[in-house]
N, C-alpha and C positions, 0 to 999 in steps of 0.2 A: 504494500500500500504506500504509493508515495502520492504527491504533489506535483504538477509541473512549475517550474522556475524557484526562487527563494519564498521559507515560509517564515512568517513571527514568530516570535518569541512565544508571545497567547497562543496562537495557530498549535504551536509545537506542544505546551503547556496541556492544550483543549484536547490536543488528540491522545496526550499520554495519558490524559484521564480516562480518556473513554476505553482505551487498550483495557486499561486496569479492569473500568467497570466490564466492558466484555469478557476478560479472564473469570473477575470473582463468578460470573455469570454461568459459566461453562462449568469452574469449579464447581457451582451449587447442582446445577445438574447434574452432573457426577456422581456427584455424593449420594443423589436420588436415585442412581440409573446402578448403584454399585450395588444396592438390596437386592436387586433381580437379573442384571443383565450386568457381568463384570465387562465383558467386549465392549459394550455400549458406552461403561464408567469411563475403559480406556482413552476411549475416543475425544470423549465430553472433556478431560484432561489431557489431554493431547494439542485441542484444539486453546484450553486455557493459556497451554504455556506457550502457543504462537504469537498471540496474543499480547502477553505481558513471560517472556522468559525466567524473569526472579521471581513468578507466586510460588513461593515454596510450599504453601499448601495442596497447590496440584501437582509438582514435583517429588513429594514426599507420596502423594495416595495414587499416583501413576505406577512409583516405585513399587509399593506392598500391592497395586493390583494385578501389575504383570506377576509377581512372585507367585501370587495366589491363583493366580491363570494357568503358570505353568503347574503348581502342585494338582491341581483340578485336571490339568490333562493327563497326568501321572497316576492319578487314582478313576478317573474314568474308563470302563469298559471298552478294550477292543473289539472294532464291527470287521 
């Protein structure tokens, strides 16, 4: 997501806000989507930390959902 030519200082300010609030956004769905659907969780944080790369809150539950992704596919049933 860029701009074309030079942006302000506000401009820059305005959009770091909104990354942020779009991260915490994606984090909260996650958090909701990790009760029933881990793949879903992943994604929901995946797309937080495009967003704003330091939420360390969806850094840290990206981390323990892959973990718990792969243990699930370890104790899941060969077809």
């Amino acid at each position: 997501m860029a701009l074309r030519g030079e942006s302000t200082p506000e401009w820059n300010r305005e959009m770091q806000s909104l990354r942020r609030a779009l991260s915490d956004e994606y984090y909260s769905s996650g958090e909701r989507a990790y009760r029933t659907d881990v793949a879903l969780a992943i994604t929901q944080w995946e797309t937080s930390l495009r967003y704003d790369p330091k939420n360390l809150r969806s850094a840290n539950r990206l981390r323990d959902a892959r973990a718990a992704q792969e243990k699930l596919k370890g104790i899941a049933p060969a077809k």
